[in-house]
C-alpha positions as CSV (number, residue, x, y, z in Angstrom):
1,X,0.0,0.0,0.0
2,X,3.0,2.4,0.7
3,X,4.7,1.7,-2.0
4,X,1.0,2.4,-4.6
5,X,1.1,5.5,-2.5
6,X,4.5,6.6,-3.6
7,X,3.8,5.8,-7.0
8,X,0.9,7.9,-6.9
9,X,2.9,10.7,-5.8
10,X,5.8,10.7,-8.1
11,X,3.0,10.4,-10.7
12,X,0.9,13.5,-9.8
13,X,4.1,15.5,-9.3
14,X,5.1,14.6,-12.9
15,X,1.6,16.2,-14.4
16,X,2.3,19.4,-12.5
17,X,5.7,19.6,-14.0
18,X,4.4,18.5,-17.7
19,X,5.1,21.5,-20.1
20,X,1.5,22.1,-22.1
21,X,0.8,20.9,-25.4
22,X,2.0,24.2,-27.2
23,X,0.2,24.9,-30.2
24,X,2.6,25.5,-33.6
25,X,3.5,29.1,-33.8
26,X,4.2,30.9,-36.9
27,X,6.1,34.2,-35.9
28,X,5.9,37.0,-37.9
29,X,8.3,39.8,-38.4
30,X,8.0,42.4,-40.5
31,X,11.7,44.6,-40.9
32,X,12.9,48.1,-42.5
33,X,16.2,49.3,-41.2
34,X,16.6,47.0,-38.6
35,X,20.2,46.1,-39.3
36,X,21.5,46.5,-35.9
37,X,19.1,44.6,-33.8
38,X,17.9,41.6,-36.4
39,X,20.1,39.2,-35.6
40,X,19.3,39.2,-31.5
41,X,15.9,39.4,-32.1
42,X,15.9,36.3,-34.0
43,X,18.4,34.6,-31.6
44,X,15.7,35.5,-28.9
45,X,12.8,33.8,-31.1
46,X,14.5,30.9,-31.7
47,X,15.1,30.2,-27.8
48,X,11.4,30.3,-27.0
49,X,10.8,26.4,-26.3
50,X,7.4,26.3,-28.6
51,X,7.5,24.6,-31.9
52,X,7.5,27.5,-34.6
53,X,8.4,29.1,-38.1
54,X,9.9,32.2,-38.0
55,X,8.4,34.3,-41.4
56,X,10.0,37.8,-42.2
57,X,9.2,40.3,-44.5
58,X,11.4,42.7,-45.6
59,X,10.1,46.2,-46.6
60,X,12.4,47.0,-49.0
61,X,15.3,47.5,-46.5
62,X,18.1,50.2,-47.9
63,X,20.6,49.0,-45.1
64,X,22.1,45.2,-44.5
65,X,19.0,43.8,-43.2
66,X,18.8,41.7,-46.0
67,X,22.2,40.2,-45.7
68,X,22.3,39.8,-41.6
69,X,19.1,37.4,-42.3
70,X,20.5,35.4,-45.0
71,X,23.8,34.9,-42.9
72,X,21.6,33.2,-39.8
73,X,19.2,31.4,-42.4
74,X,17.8,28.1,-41.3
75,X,14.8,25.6,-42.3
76,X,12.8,27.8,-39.4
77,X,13.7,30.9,-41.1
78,X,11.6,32.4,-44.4
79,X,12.7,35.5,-45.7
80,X,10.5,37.0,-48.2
81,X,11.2,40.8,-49.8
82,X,8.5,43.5,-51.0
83,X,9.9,44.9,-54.0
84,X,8.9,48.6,-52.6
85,X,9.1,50.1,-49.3
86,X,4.7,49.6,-48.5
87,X,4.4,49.9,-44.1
88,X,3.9,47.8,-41.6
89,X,0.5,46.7,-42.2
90,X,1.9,45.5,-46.3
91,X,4.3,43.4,-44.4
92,X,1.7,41.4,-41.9
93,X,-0.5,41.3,-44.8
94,X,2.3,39.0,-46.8
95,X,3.2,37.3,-43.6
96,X,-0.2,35.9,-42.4
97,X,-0.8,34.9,-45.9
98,X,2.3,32.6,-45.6
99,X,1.7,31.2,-42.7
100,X,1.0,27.7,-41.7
101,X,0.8,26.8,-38.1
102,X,-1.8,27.1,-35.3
103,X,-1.5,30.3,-33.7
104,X,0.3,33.6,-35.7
105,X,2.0,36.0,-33.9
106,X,3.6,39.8,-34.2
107,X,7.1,40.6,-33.3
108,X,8.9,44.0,-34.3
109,X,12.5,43.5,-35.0
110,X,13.8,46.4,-32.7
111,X,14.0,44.6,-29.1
112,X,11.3,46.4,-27.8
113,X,9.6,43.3,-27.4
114,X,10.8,40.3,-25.6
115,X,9.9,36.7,-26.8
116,X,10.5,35.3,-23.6
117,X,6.8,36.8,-23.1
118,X,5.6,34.3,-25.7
119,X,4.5,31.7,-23.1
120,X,2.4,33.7,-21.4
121,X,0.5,34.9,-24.6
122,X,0.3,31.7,-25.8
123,X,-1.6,30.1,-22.7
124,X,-4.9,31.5,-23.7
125,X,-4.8,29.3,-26.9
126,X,-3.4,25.9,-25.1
127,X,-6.4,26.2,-23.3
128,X,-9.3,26.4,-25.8
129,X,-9.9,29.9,-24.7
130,X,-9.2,32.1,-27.3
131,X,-9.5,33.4,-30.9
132,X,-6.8,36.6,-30.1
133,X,-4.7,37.4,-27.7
134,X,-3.2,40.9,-27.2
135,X,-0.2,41.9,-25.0
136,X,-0.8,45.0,-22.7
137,X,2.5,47.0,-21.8
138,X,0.2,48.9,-19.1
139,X,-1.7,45.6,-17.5
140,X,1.6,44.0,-16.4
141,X,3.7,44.2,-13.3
142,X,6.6,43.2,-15.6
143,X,9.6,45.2,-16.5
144,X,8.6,49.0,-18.5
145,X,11.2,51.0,-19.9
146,X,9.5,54.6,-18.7
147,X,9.9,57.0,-22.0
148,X,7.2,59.7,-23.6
149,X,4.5,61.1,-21.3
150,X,2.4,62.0,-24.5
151,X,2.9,58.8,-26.8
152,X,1.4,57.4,-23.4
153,X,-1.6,60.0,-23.1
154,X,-2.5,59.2,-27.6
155,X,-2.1,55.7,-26.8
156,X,-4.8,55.6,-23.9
157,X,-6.8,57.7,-25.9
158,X,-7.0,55.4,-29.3
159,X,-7.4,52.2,-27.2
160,X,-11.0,54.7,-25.2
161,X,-12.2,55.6,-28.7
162,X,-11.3,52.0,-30.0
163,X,-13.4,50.3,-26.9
164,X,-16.0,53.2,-27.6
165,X,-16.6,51.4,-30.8
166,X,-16.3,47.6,-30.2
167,X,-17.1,47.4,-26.6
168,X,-14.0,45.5,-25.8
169,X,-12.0,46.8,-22.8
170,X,-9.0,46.3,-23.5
171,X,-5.8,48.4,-22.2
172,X,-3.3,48.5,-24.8
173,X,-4.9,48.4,-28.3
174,X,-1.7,49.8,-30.1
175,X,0.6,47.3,-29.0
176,X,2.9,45.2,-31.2
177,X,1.8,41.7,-29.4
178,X,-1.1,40.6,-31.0
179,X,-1.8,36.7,-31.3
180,X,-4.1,35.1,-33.8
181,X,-5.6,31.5,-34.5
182,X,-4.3,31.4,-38.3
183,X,-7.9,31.0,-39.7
184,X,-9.1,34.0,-37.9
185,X,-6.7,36.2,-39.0
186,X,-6.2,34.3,-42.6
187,X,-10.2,35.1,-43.0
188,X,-10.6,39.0,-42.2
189,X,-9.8,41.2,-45.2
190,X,-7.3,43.4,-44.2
191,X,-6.7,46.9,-45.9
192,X,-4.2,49.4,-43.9
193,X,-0.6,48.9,-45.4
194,X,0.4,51.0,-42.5
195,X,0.3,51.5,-38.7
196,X,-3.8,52.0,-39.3
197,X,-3.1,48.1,-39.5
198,X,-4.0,48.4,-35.5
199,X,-6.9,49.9,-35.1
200,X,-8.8,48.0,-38.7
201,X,-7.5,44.3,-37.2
202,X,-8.9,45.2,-33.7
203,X,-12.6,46.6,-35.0
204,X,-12.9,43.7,-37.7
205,X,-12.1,41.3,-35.2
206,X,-14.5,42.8,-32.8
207,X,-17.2,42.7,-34.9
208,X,-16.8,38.8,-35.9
209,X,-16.8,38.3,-32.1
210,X,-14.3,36.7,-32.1
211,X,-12.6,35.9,-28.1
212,X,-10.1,38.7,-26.4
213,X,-7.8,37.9,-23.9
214,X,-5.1,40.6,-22.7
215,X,-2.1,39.4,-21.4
216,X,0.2,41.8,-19.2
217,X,4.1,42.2,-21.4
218,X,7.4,43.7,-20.4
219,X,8.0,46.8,-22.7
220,X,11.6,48.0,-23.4
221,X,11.0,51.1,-25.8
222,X,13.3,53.0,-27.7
223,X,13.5,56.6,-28.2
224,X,14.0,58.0,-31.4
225,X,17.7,58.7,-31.3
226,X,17.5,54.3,-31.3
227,X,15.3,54.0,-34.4
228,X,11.7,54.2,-33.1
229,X,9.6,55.0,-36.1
230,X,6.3,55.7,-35.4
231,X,5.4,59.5,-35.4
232,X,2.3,61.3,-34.3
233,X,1.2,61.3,-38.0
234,X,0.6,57.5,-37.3
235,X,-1.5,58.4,-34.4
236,X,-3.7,61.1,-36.9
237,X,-4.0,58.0,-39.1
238,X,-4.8,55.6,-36.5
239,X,-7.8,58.0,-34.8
240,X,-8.7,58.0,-38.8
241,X,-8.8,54.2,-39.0
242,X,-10.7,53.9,-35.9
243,X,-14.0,56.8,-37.8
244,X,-13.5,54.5,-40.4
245,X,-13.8,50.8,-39.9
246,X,-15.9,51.5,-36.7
247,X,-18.3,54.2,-37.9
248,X,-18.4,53.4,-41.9
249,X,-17.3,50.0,-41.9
């Protein structure tokens, strides 16, 4: 009887130390100018323990983007080139087209990001839980580089107006972190080629009803002097995107 009793044990300790069945992951990354930090953030990808393809899409790079990736190619790595600089949103566009796996997932070349968060994004979808899953960089006790008082102030005020529309609450509607079962996002016909791409995804989404979870991030921004790219025209154009697809469709 002792001895069933310590099998029993070892047994059950084993199923709380099990990893979860991670779904398939296909990673996507779209780059301009990202010379200097491409080859970490890839490093960093390829560490997360969850089966994946890593899919980037170069928008038309004028530095050595280009030839940093094909130097670290692999059978997980897909490098695919626009022929003309097009935005963010042209980039994703190409990635989730190509595709394949379970779950698809945004990462930004420039570090800001940190793949080691990937788990915790990805625990919504082991679960049966959810269609999307976005990261919050303000719904986290997690490490936050602190940066620009007013970036912060347009942000909240996109992500109101955005929930205004779709009756989501969500936190951080701007972010970079956005998760996706592969038919959802595969299905929803996608227009912005730029950084509208955010708001469009989030009120088409919304409107399929499809399942929201928010998952708290670390956030290590850069200023500008480090690359960041996005200026307040982006933001004009996001508070456009959001009139649009939320009021005209």
């Amino acid at each position: 009887m002792n001895s069933l009793k310590r099998k029993n044990n070892v047994s059950s300790r084993k199923v709380k130390s099990a990893s979860p069945a991670w779904p398939t992951l296909s990673v996507i990354i779209p780059v301009y100018n990202e010379e200097k930090t491409i080859r970490e953030i890839i490093r960093r990808v390829r560490a997360v323990p969850i089966p994946k393809e890593i899919i980037v899409i170069d928008d038309a790079s004028t530095d050595n983007t280009v030839r940093e990736l094909e130097a670290i190619k692999g059978p997980d790595l897909h490098l695919f080139s626009l022929p003309k600089n097009s935005g963010k949103g042209a980039a994703l566009h190409e990635g989730f087209r190509r595709a394949k796996n379970d779950v698809v997932l945004i990462q930004d070349a420039d570090l800001e990001y940190d793949p080691a968060d990937y788990e915790d994004l990805m625990r919504p979808f082991t679960k049966g839980l959810a269609d999307v899953v976005y990261g919050s960089r303000f719904l986290t006790t997690k490490n936050r580089r602190v940066l620009f008082f007013w970036h912060s102030v347009i942000n909240t005020g996109l992500t109101l107006l955005s929930n205004i529309i779709t009756n989501l609450n969500l936190t951080d509607m701007e972010v970079c972190y956005k998760a996706f079962r592969r038919e959802v996002i595969q299905n929803v016909p996608l227009c912005e080629k730029r950084f509208g791409f955010e708001p469009e995804v989030t009120i088409k989404l919304a409107r399929r009803k499809m399942r929201f979870f928010e998952v708290g991030i670390s956030y290590y921004g850069r200023p500008y002097a480090e690359g960041k790219k996005i200026r307040p025209r982006d933001g004009v154009r996001a508070l456009y995107c959001i009139l649009k697809y939320g009021l005209i469709g």
